[in-house]
N, C-alpha and C positions, 0 to 999 in steps of 0.2 A: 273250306271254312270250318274251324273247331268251335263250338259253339259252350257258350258256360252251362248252356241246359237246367235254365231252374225248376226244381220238381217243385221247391218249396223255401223257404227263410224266416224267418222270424227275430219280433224283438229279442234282447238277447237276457241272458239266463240263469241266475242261482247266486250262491253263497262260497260258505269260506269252503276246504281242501275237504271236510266230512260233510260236508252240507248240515253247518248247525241247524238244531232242532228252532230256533230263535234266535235267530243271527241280526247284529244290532241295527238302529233302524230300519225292519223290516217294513214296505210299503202296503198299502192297503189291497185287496187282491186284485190283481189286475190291472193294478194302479203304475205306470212305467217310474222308477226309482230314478232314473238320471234324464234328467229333461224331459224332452215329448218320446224319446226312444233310452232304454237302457238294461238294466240287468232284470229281468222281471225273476222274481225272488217265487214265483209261486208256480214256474212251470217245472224244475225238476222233481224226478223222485228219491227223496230221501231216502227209502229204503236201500236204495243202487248205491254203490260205491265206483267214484271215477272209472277205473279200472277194471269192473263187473260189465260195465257197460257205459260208455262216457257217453253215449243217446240219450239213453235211458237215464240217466244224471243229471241231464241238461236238457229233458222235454219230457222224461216220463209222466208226468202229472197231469201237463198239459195235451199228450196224446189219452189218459185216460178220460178225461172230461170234455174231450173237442170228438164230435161229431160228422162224419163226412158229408155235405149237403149232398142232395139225391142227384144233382144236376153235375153232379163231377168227380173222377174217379180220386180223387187225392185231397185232403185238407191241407193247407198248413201256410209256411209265411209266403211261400209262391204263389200260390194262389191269391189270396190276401192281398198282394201286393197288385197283381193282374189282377182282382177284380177293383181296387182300388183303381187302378188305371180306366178300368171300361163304365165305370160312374162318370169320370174324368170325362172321358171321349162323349158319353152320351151326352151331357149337359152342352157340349160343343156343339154336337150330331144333330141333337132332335132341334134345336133353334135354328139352323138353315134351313134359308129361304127353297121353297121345291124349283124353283130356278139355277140355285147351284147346283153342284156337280154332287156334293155333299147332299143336300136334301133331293133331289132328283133320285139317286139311288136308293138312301134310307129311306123315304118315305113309300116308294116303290115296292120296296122290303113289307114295310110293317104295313101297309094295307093290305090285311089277311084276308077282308070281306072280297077283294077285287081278285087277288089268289085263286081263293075257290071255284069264282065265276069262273075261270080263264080255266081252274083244272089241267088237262094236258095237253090241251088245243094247240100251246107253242109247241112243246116234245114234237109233235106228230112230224112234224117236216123235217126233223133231223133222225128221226126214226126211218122216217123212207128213204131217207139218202142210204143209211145202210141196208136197208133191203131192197135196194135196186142196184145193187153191185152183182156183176155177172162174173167176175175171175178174180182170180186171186190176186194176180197183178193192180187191177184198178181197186182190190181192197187195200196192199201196203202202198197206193198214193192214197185213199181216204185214212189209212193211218196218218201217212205223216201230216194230211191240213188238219185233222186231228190236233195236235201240238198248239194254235191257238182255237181252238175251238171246244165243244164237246167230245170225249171218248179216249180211248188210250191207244197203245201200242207194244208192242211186246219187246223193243227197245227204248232206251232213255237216249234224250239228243238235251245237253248240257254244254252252256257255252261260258268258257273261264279262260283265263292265263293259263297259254302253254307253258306244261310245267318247265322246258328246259331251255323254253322262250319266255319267259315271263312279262315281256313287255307287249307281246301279243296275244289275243282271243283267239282262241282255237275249237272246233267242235269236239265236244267231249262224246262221243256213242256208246253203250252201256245194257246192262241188260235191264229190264223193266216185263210186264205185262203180268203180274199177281194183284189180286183184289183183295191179299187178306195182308196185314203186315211182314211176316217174313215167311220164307222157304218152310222154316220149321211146323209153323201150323199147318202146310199140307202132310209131313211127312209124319209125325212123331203125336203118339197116342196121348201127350198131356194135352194138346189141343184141340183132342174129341166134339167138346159141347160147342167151341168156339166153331168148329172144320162147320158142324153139322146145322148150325145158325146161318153158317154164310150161307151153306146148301138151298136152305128153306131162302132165304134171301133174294137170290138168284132165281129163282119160283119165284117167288111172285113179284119180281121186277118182270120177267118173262111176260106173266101173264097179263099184269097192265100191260103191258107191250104187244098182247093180242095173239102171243103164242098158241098151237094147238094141241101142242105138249109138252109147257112149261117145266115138267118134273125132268123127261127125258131129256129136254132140251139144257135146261140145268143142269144134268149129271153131266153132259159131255162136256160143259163149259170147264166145270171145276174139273177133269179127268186134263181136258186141256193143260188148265192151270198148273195141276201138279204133276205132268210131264216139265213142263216149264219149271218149277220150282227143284227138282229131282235135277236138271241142270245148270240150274244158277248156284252161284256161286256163295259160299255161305260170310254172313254180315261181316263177321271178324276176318276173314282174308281180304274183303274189299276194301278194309283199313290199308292196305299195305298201299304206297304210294309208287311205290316200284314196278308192284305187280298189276296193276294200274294206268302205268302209261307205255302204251305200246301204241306207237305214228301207222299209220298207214294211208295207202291211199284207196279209193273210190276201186281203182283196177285190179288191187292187191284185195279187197276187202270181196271185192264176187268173185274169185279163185277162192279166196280162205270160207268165207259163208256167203255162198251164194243166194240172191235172194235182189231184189230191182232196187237196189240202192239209190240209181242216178232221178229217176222217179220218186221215189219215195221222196228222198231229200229236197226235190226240185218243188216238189206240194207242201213240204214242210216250210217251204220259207230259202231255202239255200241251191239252186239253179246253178249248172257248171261248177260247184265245190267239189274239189279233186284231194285234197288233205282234211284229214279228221284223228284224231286221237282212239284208241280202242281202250276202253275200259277192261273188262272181264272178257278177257279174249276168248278165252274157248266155253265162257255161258252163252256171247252172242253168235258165235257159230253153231254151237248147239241148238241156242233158241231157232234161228234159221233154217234147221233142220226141221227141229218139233213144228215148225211153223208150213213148212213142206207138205208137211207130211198130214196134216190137220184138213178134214173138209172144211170145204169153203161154208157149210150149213155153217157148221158148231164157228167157227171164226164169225160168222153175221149175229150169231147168238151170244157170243161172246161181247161186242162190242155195243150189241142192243142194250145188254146188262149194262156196259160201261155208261153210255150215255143216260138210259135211265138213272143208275147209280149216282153219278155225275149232278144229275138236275133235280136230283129229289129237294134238294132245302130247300126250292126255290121255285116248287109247282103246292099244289096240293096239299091236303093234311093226309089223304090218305097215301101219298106219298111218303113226307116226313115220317111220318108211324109209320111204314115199313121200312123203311132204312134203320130206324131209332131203334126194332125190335132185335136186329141184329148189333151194333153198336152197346145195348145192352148187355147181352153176352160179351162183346169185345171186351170192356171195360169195367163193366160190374155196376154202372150209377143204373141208375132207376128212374130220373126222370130227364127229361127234356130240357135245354136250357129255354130262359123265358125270350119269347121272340125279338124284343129288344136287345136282348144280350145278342142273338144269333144278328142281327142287323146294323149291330155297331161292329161284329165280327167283320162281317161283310164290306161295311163301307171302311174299314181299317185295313183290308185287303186288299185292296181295289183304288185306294184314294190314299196312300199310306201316309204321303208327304204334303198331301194336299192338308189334313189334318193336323200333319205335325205340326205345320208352321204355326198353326193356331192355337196347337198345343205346347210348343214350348214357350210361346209368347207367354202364356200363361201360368205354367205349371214348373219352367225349369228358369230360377233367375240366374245373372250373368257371375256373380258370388260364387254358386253352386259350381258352377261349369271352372272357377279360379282356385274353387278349393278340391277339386279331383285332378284337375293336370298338375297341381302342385301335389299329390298324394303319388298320383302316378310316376312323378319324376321320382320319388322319395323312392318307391320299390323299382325302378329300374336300374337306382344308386345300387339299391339291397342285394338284388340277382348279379347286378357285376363286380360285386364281392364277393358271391358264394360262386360265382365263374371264377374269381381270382385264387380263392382258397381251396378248392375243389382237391385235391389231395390225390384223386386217382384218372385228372385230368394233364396231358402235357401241354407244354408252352404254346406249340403250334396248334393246337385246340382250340388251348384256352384265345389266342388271338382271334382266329375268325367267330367264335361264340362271343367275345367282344364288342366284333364287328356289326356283328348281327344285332346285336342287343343294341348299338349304338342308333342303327338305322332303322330301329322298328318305329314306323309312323303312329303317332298316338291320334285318336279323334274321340272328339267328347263332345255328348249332347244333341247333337244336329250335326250334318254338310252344309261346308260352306255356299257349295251352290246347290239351290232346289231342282228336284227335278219340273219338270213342262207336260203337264198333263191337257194343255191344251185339245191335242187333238183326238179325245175321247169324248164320245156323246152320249148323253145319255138322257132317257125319256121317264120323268117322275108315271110314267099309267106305264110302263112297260121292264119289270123286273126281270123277267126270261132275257129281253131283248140286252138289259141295262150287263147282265151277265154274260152273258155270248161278248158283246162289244168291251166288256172291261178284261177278256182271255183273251181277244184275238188283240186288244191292244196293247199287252201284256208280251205277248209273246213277241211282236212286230220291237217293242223295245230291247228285248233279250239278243233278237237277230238283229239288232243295229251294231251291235259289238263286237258282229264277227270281222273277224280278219282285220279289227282295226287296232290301233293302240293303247293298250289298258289306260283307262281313266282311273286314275286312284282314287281319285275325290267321289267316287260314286261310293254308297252304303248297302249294304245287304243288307239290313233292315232298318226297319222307321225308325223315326226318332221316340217314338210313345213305347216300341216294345219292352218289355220287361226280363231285359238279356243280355248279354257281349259277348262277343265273339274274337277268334284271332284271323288274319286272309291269310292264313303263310303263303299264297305265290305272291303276294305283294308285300309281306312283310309287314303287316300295320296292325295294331288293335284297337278296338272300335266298342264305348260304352254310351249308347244310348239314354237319354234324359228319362225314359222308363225306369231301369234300374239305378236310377240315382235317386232314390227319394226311400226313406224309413223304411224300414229298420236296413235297408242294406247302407245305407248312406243318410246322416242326418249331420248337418252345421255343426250344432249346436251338443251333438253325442261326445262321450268321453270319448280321448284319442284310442284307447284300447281297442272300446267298442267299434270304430270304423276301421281300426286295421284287421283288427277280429272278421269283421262283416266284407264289407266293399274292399279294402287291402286285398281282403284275401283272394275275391275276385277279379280285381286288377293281377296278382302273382298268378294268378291259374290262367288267365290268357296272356301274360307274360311268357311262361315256360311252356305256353302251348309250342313257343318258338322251339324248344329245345327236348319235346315229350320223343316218345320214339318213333314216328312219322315228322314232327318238323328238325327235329335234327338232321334231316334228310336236305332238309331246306337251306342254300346259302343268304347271305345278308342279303340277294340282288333279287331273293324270292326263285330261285332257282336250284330245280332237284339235281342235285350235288355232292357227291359223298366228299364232305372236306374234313372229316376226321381220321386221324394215324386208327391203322388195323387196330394197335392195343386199346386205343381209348376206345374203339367201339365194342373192343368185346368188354371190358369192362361197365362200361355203360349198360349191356344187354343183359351181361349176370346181373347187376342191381335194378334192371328191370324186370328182371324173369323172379328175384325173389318177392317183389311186388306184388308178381302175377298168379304166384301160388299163393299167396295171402288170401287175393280175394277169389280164385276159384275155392277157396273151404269154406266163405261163407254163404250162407241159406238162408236169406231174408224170404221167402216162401218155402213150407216143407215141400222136398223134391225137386226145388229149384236152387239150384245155385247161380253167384255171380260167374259169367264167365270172363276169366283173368285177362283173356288175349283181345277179348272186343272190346272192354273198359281200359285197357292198358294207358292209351292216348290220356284219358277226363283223369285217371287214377294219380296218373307222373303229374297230371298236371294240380290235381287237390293238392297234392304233398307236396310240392314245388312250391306252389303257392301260398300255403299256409307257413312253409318256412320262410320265404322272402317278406311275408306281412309281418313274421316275428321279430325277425330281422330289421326294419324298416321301424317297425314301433321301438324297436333297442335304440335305433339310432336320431331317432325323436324326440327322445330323453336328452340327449346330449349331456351325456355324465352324467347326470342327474339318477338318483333310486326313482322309480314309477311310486305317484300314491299310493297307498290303500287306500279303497272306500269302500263302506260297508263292510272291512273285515276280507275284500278280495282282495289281493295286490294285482299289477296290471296284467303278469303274467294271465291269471285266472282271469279276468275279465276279458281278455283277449282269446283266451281257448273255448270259453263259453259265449261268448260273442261267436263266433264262426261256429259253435255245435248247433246254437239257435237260429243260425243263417240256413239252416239247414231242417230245420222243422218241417216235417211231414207226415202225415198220417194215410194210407193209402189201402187201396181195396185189392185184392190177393190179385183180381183176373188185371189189373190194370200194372201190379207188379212184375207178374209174368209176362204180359206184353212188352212191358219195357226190358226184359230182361232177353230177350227172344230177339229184340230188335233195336234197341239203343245201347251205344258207347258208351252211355253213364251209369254208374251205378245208382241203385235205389240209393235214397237219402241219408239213411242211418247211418251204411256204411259209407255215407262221404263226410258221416263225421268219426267213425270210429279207426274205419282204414288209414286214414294222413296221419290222427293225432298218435295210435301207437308207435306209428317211425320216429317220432319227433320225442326229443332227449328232453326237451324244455318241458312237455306236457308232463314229464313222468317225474319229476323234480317241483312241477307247480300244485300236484293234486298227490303227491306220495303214492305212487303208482308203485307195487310191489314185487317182488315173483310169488306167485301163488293167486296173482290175480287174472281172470277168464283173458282180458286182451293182454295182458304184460309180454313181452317180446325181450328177451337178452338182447343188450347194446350190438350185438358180434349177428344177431335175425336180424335186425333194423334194417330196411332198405334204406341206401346213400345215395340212390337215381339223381337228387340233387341235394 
C-alpha cells in the first residue's frame, strides 16, 4: 500500500510570475481571495523569486509568522486539515451515549480521576505472564499471542495479497523487534541524544516494572536491539518488491532460520500454516540467530519494556510522563497533546468505521463524492495520454500500462459495505481492559483473511483519515472523505486550484501504479515484469536522474534526502503533478484559462499544489522522517516535481542562472 503521506497542505498561494509588490485586487490578510478556499496572496515571500526557491515563493511569509504549536512536531495545512478532522470526530465522540461502543471507550479514556486510582494495577498481570516464562521456547509462543495483545516480537507477521497470487491472502513474515524508528538511530552518531533518551527510557519503564537493576537491565535490552538493528535490513532496500517476496514453507523456513516457528505461529493465531511469504530474508534469519544467542534474562526484559511501552497512554500520568520525556527528544514538540485529542485518537483507532458512518453522514455530501470520481476519470483520461505519448515507451509497454490504468479500481469517500464490529466489547469503567479487547479484536480480524480470497471492497483506512493511498496487489486507489474537504478539495474553488490541490493527489496515486515498485505490478495486481528489457532500462535512467536530484538536497544541515528510499513518493509527485496539468489543459476545452487576480491558470495551478504542500517542521522531527519515511520533507515535494516540469519554467520565467533551474536535456522524463 503507497500511501500520499500528508506532512502538510494549505490554502493555496500568491500573485503574478514576480510576485507584485501590489498585485490587483489584493485581499484583506488572511482573507481566502476565491470563495471559502483560494489563492491566499499573503503567504509568499516576495523577496524569493520562483526559481530561487518556488517554497519559499509560495509559503515563505506564511512559514515566517506561523508558529509550531508545542503539541506537534510540524505546522502547516496537514495538520490543519487533521486537526480540523479531530474537532469533527469529537463533536460526534463526546455526545455518545457510555452505552455505545463509541462512548464506552472514549469516556473510559478521558476519566483521568478513575486512571489514576486504577494506576498499574491492570499492567501487573500481563507483566507476570512475562516473568513466569521459563525457556525460550515458551517465550517465542508468548511472542507470537503477543500479535493480538500487549508486547512485540522480533519478527513482523503481515497478512496481504500474494504478490504472484493476488487473488489470495498470504502470510507476509519480516523482520521487526526495534523500539526506536529505524536501524539508523542504533548505528550512526546523528542519533546520539535521540539513542541516549530511549536509553534512560527503557530505565524507568524497567523500574516501574520492579526491576533490581533497571540501568543494567536497560543496557542489555538496547545492546539486544542493536544487534538486531546491525542486521535488518536498511529502509530503502525493503522498498524493493522483488527482494521482498521470497515463498517458503514452515520446513524450509527451520533449516534456513531456525527457531519454533510451528508454535510461535500456532499462538499467533495461524495452527497447521505450512506457506508464508519471507520478507527480508536474510534479516529474519539473522534476527533468529541474534535471537539464539540472546539470554532468556535480557529477552524477559526486553519485552517487560515492550509491554510497559505499549500501555503507558492508557495507565497513569506517571506513565504518560515517562514515555512523553522520550517522544520529546524523538520529535522535538514540547508538550503533550490535550487528553481529548489523545481519546478521539484512540476511539478513531479502534472504532474506525463505526465513526465514519456517522461521519460521513455528516461531513461528506453525495455532490462531493460526484464531483471527485468525475475529477478522477478526468486525470486517468490525462496519464493514458501521457502513456500514449510517452516517446521512450514501446507499443507493447505502452499496451499493458494501458491495461493497467484501465483496471485501476477507484473508491471515493466510504466502502460500500461497512465493516461489523459487533463482536467487540467494551466496558465504559475499564479502559486497560477496553484496549487489550480492541488488539485482540483487531488482530482476530487480520487473521480472518488468511488463506481466503481477497475482498477488494475492504479499505485500509477509514473513511475520516486525512490521506489516499494506492493497493497495487489489488490494483485500486482509494480517497477517503477526510481528505476531500479544503483546501485539498473545495466545490465551489477555482478549477486551477483543485487540479493544483486534490488533482494532484489523485495523479500521485494514479502513477503510484507505474512508480518504480508498481511497474513491477501487472493490471491483475500481480508481481510481473511485463515491460521489453529497453523500456526498462530507459525508465531506470530517468529514474536514477530523479534520484540524484534529491540525494543533493539538505532540508536539515547534515541531512540529506535519500534519492533511493523516496524514489517510489518522488516519481510519484512528478507524475502527478504533470497528469493534473494535463487534465486541467484538457478542462479548458480549447478555450485560453482565465486570469484572475493577474495569475493565469497555469500559475494558479503551480501554486495551488506549492501550498498543498505547506509545512513548517521541527529539525529532530525532519530527521526522523528522513531516517525512516519514503517521502520527502515538504519543501522539496514542492520544489523537486515542479523543476522537471517545462510548463512551471514558461509559467513563472524560470531562468538559467536560477538556484533550482535544470537545462530541458537534466529534466527527468520518468513520466
Amino acid at each position: 500500500m503507497r500511501l500520499f503521506l500528508l506532512a502538510a497542505v494549505s490554502a493555496v498561494a500568491l500573485s503574478t510570475t514576480a510576485l507584485a509588490a501590489d498585485p490587483p485586487n489584493q485581499p484583506q490578510a488572511g482573507k481566502p481571495m476565491y470563495g471559502d478556499w483560494g489563492v491566499d496572496l499573503t503567504a509568499g515571500d516576495k523577496t524569493v523569486s520562483p526559481g530561487a526557491n518556488f517554497d519559499k515563493y509560495a509559503n515563505g511569509a506564511w512559514a515566517a509568522r506561523t508558529q509550531i504549536p508545542p503539541d506537534q512536531g510540524s505546522a502547516g495545512v496537514g495538520y490543519d486539515v487533521y486537526n480540523r478532522s479531530q474537532d469533527q470526530l469529537r463533536t460526534l465522540i463526546e455526545t455518545a451515549e457510555p452505552s455505545t461502543q463509541i462512548g464506552a471507550l472514549y469516556k473510559s479514556f478521558i476519566d483521568e480521576a478513575k486512571v489514576e486510582a486504577v494506576d498499574d494495577k491492570p499492567l501487573k498481570a500481563d507483566l507476570a505472564k512475562v516473568a513466569a516464562i521459563k525457556t525460550k521456547a515458551d517465550f517465542a509462543v508468548a511472542m507470537g499471542a503477543a500479535q493480538g495483545g500487549f508486547g512485540s516480537g522480533v519478527f513482523s507477521l503481515d497478512i496481504y495479497p500474494d504478490a504472484k497470487n493476488p487473488e489470495i491472502n498470504t502470510l507476509y513474515i519480516g523482520q521487526a523487534g526495534l523500539g526506536m524508528p529505524d536501524r539508523d538511530y542504533y548505528l550512526t552518531d546523528g542519533f546520539k541524544p535521540q539513542r541516549e533518551a530511549y536509553l534512560a527510557y527503557v530505565t524507568r519503564a524497567l523500574k516501574m516494572a520492579g526491576y533490581p537493576d533497571p540501568a543494567k537491565s536497560a543496557a542489555d535490552v538496547l545492546a539486544f536491539e542493536t544487534k538486531i538493528a546491525k542486521v535488518s535490513w536498511e529502509v530503502a532496500e525493503r522498498r524493493d518488491i522483488d527482494k521482498t517476496y521470497n515463498p517458503t514453507t514452515v520446513a524450509e523456513l527451520n533449516t534456513y532460520a531456525p527457531f519454533p516457528w510451528s508454535p510461535y505461529l500456532a499462538a499467533a493465531g495461524m495452527p497447521g500454516l505450512t506457506k508464508m511469504v519471507l520478507g527480508e530474508k536474510t534479516a529474519v534469519r539473522d534476527i533468529a540467530k541474534v535471537y539464539d544467542e540472546t539470554p532468556l534474562d535480557t529477552l524477559k526484559a526486553w519485552q517487560t519494556f515492550n509491554v510497559v511501552s505499549e500501555t503507558s497512554p492508557y495507565l497513569s500520568k506517571r506513565f504518560v510522563d515517562s514515555r512523553f520525556e522520550y517522544i520529546k527528544v524523538l520529535t522535538g514538540q514540547s508538550a503533550l497533546r490535550p487528553r481529548w485529542k489523545r481519546g478521539v485518537q484512540l476511539v478513531d483507532g479502534s472504532l474506525g468505521e463505526v465513526v465514519g458512518q456517522t461521519y460521513v453522514a455528516k461531513y461528506f455530501p453525495p455532490s462531493s463524492k460526484a464531483q471527485m470520481v468525475e475529477l478522477i476519470a478526468n486525470l486517468k483520461t490525462a496519464m493514458a495520454a501521457r502513456i500514449q505519448k510517452a516517446p521512450w515507451m514501446s507499443p507493447a509497454t505502452k499496451t499493458e500500462a494501458l491495461a493497467k490504468l484501465s483496471k485501476m479500481q477507484v473508491m471515493v469517500g466510504y466502502p460500500d459495505k461497512w465493516r461489523d464490529y459487533s463482536g467487540l466489547k467494551l466496558d465504559v469503567n475499564d479502559l486497560y481492559g477496553n484496549v487489550a479487547a480492541s488488539r485482540k479484536f483487531e488482530w482476530a480480524y487480520t487473521l480472518s483473511d488468511l488463506g481466503k480470497p481477497v475482498d477488494h471492497g475492504k479499505w485500509g483506512m477509514t473513511p475520516q483519515t486525512v490521506n489516499a493511498y494506492n493497493g497495487g496487489l489489488e490494483n485500486k486507489i482509494v480517497f477517503p472523505a477526510g481528505i476531500l474537504q479544503a483546501p485539498y478539495f473545495d466545490p465551489n474553488a477555482d478549477p486551477a486550484v483543485n487540479y493544483g490541490a486534490i488533482g494532484a493527489v489523485i495523479g500521485h496515486e494514479i502513477s503510484h501504479g507505474f512508480d518504480d515498485q508498481g511497474r513491477k505490478i501487472d493490471a491483475t495486481g500481480k508481481l510481473r515484469d511485463w515491460w521489453t528489457p529497453e523500456d526498462a532500462k530507459r525508465f531506470d535512467a530517468q529514474a536514477d536522474v530523479l534520484g540524484k536530484q534529491y540525494d543533493a538536497y539538505e532540508p536539515v544541515p547534515g541531512s540529506h534526502i535519500n534519492g533511493k528510499l523516496t524514489m517510489g513518493e518522488n516519481i510519484a509527485d512528478l507524475a502527478g503533478l504533470q497528469v493534473a496539468l494535463d487534465a486541467y489543459h484538457a478542462s479548458l476545452g480549447g478555450k485560453p484559462a482565465p486570469v484572475i487576480g493577474g495569475l493565469t491558470g497555469d500559475q494558479r495551478l503551480f501554486l495551488a499544489f506549492a501550498q498543498s504542500w505547506q509545512e513548517k517542521a521541527r529539525d529532530d522531527s525532519l530527521k526522523q522522517q528522513m531516517a525512516s519515511d519514503p517521502h520527502a520533507p515538504s519543501s522539496f515535494r514542492v520544489v523537486g516535481p515542479t523543476r522537471n516540469v517545462d510548463a512551471w519554467y514558461d509559467a513563472f520565467g524560470v531562468k538559467p542562472g536560477d538556484t533550482y533551474y535544470l537545462p530541458p536535456e537534466a529534466r527527468s522524463r520518468v513520466w
